[in-house]
C-alpha positions in Angstrom: 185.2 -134.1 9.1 188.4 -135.7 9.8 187.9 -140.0 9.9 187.7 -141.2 13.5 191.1 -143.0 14.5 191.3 -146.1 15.4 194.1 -146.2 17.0 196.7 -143.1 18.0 200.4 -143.4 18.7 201.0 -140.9 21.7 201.7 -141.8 24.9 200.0 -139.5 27.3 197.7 -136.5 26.8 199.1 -133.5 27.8 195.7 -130.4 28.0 196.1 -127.2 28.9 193.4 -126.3 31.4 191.8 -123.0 32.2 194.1 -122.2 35.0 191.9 -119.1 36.6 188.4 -121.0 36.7 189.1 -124.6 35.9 192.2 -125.8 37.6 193.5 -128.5 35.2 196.5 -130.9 34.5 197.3 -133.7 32.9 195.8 -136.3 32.8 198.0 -139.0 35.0 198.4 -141.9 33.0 199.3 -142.6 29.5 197.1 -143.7 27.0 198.8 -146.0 24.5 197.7 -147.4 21.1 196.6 -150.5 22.9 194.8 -148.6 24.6 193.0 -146.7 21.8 192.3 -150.0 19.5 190.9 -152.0 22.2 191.7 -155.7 22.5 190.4 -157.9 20.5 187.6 -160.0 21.9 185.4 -163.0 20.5 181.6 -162.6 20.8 179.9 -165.9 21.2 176.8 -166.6 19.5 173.7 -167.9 20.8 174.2 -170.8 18.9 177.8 -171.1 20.1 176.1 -171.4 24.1 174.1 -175.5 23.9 176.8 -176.3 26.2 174.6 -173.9 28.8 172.6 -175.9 31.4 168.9 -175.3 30.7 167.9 -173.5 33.5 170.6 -170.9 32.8 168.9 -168.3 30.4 170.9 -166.2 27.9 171.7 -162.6 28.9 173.0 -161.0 25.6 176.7 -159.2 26.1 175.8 -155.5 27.0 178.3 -152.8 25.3 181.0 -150.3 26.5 180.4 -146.9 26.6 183.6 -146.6 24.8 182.2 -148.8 21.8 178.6 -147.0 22.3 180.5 -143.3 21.5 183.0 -144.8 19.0 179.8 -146.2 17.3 178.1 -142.6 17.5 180.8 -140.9 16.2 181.0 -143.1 13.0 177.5 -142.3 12.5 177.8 -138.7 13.0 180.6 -139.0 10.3 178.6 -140.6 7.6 175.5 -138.2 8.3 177.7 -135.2 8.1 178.9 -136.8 4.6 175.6 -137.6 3.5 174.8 -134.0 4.4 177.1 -133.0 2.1 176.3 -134.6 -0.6 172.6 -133.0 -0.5 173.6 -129.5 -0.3 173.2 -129.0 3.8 176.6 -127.4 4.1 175.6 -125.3 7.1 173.7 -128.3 9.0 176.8 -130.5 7.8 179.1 -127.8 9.7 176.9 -127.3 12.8 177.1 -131.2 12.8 180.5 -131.8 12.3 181.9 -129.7 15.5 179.7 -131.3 17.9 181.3 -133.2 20.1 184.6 -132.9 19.3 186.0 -131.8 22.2 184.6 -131.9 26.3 185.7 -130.2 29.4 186.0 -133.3 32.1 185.7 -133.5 35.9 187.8 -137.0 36.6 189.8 -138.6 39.4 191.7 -140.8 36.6 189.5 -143.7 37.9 185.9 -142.4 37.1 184.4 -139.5 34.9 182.1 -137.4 37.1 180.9 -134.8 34.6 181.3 -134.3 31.3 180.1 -131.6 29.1 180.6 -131.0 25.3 181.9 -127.8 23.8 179.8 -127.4 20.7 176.2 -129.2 20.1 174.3 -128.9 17.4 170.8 -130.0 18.7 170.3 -131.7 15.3 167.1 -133.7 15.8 168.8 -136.9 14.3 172.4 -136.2 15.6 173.6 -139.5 16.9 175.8 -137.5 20.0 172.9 -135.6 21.0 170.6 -138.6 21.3 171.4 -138.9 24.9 170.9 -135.2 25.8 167.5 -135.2 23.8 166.2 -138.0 25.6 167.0 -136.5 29.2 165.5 -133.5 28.4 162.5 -135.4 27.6 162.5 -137.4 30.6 163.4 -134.4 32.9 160.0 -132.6 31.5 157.6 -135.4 31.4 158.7 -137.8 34.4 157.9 -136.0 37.4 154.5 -135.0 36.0 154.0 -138.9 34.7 154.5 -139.9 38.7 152.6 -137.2 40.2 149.4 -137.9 37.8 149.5 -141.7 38.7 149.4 -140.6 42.6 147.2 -138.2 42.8 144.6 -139.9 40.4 141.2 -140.7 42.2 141.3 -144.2 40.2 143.9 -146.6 40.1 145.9 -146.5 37.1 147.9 -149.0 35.4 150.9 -147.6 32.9 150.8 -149.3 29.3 152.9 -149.8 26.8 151.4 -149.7 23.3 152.7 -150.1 19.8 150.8 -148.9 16.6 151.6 -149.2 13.0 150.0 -148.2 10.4 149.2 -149.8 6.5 152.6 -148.7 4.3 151.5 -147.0 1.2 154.0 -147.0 -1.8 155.6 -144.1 -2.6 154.2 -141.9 0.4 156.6 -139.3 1.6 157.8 -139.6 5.4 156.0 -136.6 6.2 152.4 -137.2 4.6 153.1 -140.9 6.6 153.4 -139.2 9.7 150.5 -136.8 9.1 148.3 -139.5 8.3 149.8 -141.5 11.1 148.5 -138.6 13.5 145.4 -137.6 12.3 144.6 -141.7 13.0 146.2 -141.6 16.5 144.1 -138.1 17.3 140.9 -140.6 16.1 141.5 -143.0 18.0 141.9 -141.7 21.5 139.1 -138.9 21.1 136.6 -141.6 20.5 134.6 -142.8 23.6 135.9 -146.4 23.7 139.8 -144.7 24.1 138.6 -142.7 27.1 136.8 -145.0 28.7 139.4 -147.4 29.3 142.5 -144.6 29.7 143.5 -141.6 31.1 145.7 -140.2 28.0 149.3 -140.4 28.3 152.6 -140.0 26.2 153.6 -140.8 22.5 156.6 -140.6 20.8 156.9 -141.1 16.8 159.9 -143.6 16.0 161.1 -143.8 12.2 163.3 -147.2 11.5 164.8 -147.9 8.0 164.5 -150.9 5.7 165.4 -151.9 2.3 161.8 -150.6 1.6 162.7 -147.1 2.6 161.3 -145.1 5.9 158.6 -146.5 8.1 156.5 -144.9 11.0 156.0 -146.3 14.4 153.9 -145.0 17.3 154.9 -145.6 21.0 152.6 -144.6 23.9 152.9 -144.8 27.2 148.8 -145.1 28.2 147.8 -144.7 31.6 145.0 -147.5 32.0 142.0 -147.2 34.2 140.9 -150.6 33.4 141.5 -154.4 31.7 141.1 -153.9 28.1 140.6 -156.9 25.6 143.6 -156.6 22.9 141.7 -158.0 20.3 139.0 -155.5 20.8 141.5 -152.5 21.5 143.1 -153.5 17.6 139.7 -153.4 16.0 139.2 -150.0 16.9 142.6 -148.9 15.9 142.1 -151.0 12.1 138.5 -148.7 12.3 140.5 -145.4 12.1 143.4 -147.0 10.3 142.3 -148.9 7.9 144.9 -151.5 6.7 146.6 -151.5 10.3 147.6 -154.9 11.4 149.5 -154.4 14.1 149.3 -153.5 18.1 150.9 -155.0 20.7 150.2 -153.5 24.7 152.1 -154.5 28.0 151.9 -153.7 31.2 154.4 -151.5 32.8 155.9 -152.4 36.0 158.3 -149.3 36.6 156.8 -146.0 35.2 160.6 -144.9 35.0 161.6 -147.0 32.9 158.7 -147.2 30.6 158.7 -144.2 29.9 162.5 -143.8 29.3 161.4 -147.5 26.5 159.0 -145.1 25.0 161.4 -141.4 25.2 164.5 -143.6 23.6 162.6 -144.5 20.5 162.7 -140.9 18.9 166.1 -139.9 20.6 168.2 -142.9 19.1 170.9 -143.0 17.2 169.8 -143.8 13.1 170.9 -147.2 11.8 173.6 -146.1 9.1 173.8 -149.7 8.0 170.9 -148.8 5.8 170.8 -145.2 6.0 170.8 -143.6 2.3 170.7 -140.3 0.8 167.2 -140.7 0.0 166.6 -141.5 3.2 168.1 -138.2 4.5 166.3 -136.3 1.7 162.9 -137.4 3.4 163.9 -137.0 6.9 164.9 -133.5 6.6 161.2 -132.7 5.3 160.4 -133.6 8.9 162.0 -130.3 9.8 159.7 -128.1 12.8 157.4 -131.3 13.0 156.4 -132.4 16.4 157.4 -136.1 17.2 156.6 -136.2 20.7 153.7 -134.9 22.8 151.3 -135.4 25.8 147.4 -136.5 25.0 143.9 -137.1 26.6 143.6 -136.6 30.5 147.9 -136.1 31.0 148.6 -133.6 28.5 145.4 -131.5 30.8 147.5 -132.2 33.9 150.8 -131.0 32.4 149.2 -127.2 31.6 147.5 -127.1 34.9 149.4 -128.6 38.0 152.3 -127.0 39.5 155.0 -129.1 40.2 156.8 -129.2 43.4 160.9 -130.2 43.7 161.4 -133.4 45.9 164.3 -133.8 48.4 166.1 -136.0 45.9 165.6 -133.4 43.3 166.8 -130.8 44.7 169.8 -133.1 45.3 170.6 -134.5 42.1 170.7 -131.0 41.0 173.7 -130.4 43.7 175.2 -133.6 42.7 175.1 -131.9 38.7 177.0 -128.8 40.3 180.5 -130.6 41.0 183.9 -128.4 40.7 187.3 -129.2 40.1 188.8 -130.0 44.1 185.3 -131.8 45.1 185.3 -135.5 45.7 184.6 -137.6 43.1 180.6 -139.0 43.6 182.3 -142.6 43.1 185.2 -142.4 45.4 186.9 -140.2 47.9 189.7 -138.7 45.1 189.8 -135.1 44.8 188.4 -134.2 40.7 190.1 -131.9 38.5 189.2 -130.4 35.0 190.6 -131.8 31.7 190.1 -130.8 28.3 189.5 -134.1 25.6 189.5 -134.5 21.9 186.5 -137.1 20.8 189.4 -139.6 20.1 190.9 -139.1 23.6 187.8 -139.7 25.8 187.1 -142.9 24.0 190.3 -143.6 24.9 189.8 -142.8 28.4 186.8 -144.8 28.5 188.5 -147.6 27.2 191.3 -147.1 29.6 188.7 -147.1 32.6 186.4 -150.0 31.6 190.0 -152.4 31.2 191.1 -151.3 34.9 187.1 -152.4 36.1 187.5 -155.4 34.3 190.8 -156.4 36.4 192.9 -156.3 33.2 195.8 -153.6 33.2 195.2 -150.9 29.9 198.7 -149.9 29.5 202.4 -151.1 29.5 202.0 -148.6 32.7 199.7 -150.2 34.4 201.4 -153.8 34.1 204.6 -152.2 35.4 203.1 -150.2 38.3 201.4 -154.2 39.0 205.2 -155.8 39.4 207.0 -153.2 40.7 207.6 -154.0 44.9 
């Protein structure tokens, strides 16, 4: 895989589109290597901000999509490597075409669609973290909200957090095994059901200096008030060593369960991210990391699900075509092929103009001309 640019010296991309299905043309505006780079910006840190009043609370700088993709596709880079290097040629391959090029709907101002041309549907891909999770959310959400209303008691959406006691030199996948076979323990027993109605868990894996380690997320429908303290004494019963459980209360089932979907769907930390560490997560290979339990997993098999209004038209909102008006503005859309370096660029270029600050030589002339 060829190193992701930092910078390109061209100054416009020209595409050739699919002229009998997919009108397209180039894109109209150049793309400099201002553009490409970025400008240089200085983060404060939240030691830098005591000149704050003290009712002002700190909201922590969120990131560009441009930085989120150039970020993924650094990652993706070093994985393929580290594929490599452990004999995974043909994952390593599958890997390294994904996402390097997309077919586009745009107006120049806003993306509307975007769609790669190759995925690999690698399970630790860092460009199909995104897709994985909607696919989730698509699947589960709708049954999540139809459970909680048709329930004859009223239930309250939880948040829980199990760990488990780390045992040196345990493989990743006798961790999560063990992990499990604790988790299926613990809400079979009588105590579990009497206070829930099952729910939704996803397996996370995080990396330390210490190697791989398990977490379990669960999004718990509650029937009623649980003490914490008691709720972690019957976890420590089934896992012995546990320490840890922490539960909230959701507010929005939406987003709670996207908090719980995004914890096996993102991107790995390739800070820390070693070949060992690959070695062990590719034993994870046709293990299931994500599942429905208890009372919920019942509903999902038995109730039919019926398409809402705004279902049915997000689904006609995912079916634009090149002449249609873009969904953010009244500007006709038009289909564009883009290399991975090009729609970062593009992203860049589009999250400047938002900002108020011209992205190209371009735009600062089109700004003085009369």
């Amino acid at each position: 895989m060829k190193p992701f640019a930092q910078s390109i010296n061209f100054l416009g991309i020209e595409v050739a589109g699919e002229e009998e299905t997919h009108p397209s043309r180039p894109l109209n505006f150049p793309i400099d290597s201002t553009t490409l780079s970025g400008s240089k910006t200085q983060h404060q840190s939240y030691l830098d901000l005591g000149k704050r009043n003290s009712h002002q609370s700190y909201k922590p700088k969120r990131r560009l999509k441009s930085e989120k993709l150039e970020t993924r596709y650094k990652t993706q880079e070093k994985l393929v490597r580290l594929l490599t290097e452990v004999g995974e040629d043909k994952t390593a391959e599958n890997m390294d075409l994904c996402g390097q090029s997309y077919g586009v709907l745009t107006c120049d101002d806003h993306i509307a669609s975007k769609v790669a041309n190759h995925r690999c549907n690698v399970r630790y891909c860092s460009l199909c973290a995104g897709r994985r999770s909607s696919k989730y959310r698509r699947k589960y959400l709708p049954y999540a909200l139809e459970f909680v209303k048709l329930s004859s008691v009223k239930l309250t959406p939880c948040l829980l957090t199990l760990t488990q006691k780390k045992i040196k030199g345990e493989e990743l996948a006798d961790s999560r095994d063990r992990m499990l076979k604790s988790f299926r323990k613990f809400v079979r027993h009588v105590f579990f059901k009497d206070y829930f109605a099952g729910g939704l868990f996803a397996v996370e894996n995080t990396v330390s200096e210490e190697g791989n380690h398990l977490h379990l997320h669960i999004v718990a429908f509650r029937k009623k008030f649980v003490d914490h303290k008691l709720l972690k004494e019957q976890w420590s019963l089934v896992s012995p060593g546990a320490e840890n459980l922490n539960i909230r209360r959701i507010d929005d089932l939406e987003s709670g369960l996207r908090e719980c979907i995004k914890y096996i769907s993102k991107p790995i930390d390739v800070h820390k991210f070693e070949k060992k560490h690959l070695l062990e997560l590719l034993k994870l290979r046709g293990k299931n990391m994500i599942g429905a339990f208890g009372e919920f997993r019942k509903f999902c098999t038995k109730h039919i699900l019926v398409e809402s209004e705004a279902e049915v038209e997000e689904q006609e909102r995912e079916k634009l075509e090149p002449g249609q008006c873009c969904p953010r503005c009244d500007k006709g859309l038009y289909h564009v092929t883009l290399s991975a370096e090009e729609l970062v660029a593009f992203y860049r270029r589009i999250e400047q103009v938002e900002r108020g600050s011209p992205a190209t030589e371009f735009h600062r002339n089109q700004a003085t001309s009369p």
